[in-house]
C-alpha positions in Angstrom: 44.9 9.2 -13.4 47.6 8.7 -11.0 50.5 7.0 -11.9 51.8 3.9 -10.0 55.3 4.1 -8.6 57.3 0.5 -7.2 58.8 1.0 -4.2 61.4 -1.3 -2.3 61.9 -1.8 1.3 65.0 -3.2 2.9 65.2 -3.9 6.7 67.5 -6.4 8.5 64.4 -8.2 9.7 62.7 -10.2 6.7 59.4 -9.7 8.9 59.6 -6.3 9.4 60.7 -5.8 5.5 57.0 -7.9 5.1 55.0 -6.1 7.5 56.0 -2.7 5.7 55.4 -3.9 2.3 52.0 -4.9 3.1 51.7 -1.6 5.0 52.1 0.2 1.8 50.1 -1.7 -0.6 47.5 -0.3 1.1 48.1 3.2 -0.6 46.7 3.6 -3.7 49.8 4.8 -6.3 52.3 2.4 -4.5 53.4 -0.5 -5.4 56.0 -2.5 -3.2 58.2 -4.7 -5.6 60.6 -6.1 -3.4 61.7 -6.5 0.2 65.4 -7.1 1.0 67.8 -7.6 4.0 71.0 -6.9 2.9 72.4 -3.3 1.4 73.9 -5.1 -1.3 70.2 -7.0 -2.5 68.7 -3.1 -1.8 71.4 -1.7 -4.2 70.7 -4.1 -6.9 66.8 -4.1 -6.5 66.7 -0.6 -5.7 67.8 0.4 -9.2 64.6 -1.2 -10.8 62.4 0.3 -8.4 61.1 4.1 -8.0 61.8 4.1 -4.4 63.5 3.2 -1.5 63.0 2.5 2.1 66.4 1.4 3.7 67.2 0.3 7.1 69.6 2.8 8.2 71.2 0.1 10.9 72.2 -2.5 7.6 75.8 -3.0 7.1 76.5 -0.6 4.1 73.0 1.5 4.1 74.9 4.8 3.9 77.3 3.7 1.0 74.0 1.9 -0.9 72.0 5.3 -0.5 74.6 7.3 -1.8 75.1 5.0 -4.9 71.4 4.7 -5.2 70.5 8.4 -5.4 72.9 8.7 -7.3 71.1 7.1 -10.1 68.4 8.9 -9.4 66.5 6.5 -7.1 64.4 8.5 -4.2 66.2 6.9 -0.8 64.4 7.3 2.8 66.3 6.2 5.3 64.8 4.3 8.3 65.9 4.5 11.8 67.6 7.6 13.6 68.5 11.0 12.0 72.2 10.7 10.3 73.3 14.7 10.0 74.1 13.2 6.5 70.9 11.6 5.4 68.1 14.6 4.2 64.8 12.0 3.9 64.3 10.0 6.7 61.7 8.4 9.5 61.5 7.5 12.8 60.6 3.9 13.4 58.0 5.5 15.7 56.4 7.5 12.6 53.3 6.3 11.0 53.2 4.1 7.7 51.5 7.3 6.4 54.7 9.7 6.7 56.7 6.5 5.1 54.5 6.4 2.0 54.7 10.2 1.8 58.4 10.4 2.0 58.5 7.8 -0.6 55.9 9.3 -2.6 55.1 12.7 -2.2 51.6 13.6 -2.2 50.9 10.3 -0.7 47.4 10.9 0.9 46.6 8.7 4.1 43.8 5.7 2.3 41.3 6.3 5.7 40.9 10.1 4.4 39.7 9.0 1.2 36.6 8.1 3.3 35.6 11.4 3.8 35.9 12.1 0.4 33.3 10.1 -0.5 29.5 10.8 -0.4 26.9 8.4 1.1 26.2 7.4 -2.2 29.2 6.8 -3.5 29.6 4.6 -0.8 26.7 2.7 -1.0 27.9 2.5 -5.1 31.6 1.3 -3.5 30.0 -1.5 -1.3 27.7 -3.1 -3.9 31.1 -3.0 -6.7 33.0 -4.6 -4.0 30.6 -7.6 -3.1 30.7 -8.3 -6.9 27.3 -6.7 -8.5 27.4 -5.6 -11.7 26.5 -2.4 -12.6 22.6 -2.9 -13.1 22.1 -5.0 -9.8 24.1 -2.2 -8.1 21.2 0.3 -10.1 18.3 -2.1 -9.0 19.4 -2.1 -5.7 19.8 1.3 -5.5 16.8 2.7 -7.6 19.0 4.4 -10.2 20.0 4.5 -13.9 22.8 2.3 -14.6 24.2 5.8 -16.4 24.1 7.4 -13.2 25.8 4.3 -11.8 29.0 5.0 -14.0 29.0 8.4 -12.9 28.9 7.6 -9.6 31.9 5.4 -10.2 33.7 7.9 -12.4 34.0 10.1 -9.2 35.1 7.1 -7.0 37.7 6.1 -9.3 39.1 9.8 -9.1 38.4 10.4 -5.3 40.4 7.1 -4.6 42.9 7.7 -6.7 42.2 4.3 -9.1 42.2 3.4 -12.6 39.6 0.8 -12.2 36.7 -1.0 -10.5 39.3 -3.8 -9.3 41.7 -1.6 -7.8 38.6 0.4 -6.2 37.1 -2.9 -4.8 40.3 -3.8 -3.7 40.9 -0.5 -1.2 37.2 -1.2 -0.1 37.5 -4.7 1.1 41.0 -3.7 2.8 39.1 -2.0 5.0 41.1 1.4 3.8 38.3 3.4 2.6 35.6 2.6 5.9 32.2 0.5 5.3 31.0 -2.3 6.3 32.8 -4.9 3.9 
């Protein structure tokens, strides 16, 4: 299973600091902790976190990335390329090259679509409206056994440890389906 890494995200606009956040919940393996809109609140919250994303235009950015990777926090700068700065992104890049700057290997959540089969699917939609495992066989005209496997995969495709966090991509719209 894939392990869960907290990320913070500090931007000189609380909203913006939001919007990301809720940008990158949405990828299964992160886990935004905090928001903050200062370099000093990033610097303190940054060493408790895995990650961070940090406004290259706050007051202090480059001197807070520096002391942050240099307790071995991952730092991505955000805004326009500093010859100093190795990991950054464009405000014009996609929330996808954020997360995978932050987390490499961080797989866009619409792909895992494709990964799925029909079936699994069909298995992922019943989950997520709440049936239990032999309502979802019933409806389906399966074993319950063959249920479990069915979710086995899905938890692995997705990424997940569990029916929750599955459910929870599905009903965010991440994974496709009509939920």
């Amino acid at each position: 299973m894939s392990r869960t890494h907290s990320v913070l995200i500090a931007h000189r606009e609380n909203l913006a600091a939001e919007g990301m956040a809720a940008a990158l919940a949405r990828f299964p393996g992160i886990l935004p902790a905090a928001v903050a809109t200062t370099a000093d609140e990033a610097e303190v919250f940054g060493r408790e976190v895995d990650a961070v994303a940090l406004d290259g235009e706050l007051e202090g950015a480059e001197r807070t990335a520096a002391r942050l990777r240099s307790a071995g926090v991952r730092v991505v700068m955000i805004g326009h390329r500093n010859e100093r700065e190795d990991l950054w992104v464009s405000p014009k890049d996609s929330m996808v090259s954020l997360a995978a700057a932050l987390i490499p290997g961080t797989r866009d959540p619409r792909a895992l679509q494709r990964s799925l089969s029909p079936r699994e699917r069909e298995v992922l939609e019943l989950v997520a409206k709440g049936l239990p495992g032999k309502q979802v066989a019933r409806e389906l005209g399966i074993s319950t056994k063959t249920v479990e496997q069915h979710k086995s995969r899905i938890f692995t495709k997705l990424g997940v440890p569990n029916q929750t966090a599955a459910a929870c991509l599905a009903v965010a719209g991440d994974i496709g389906g009509s939920f």
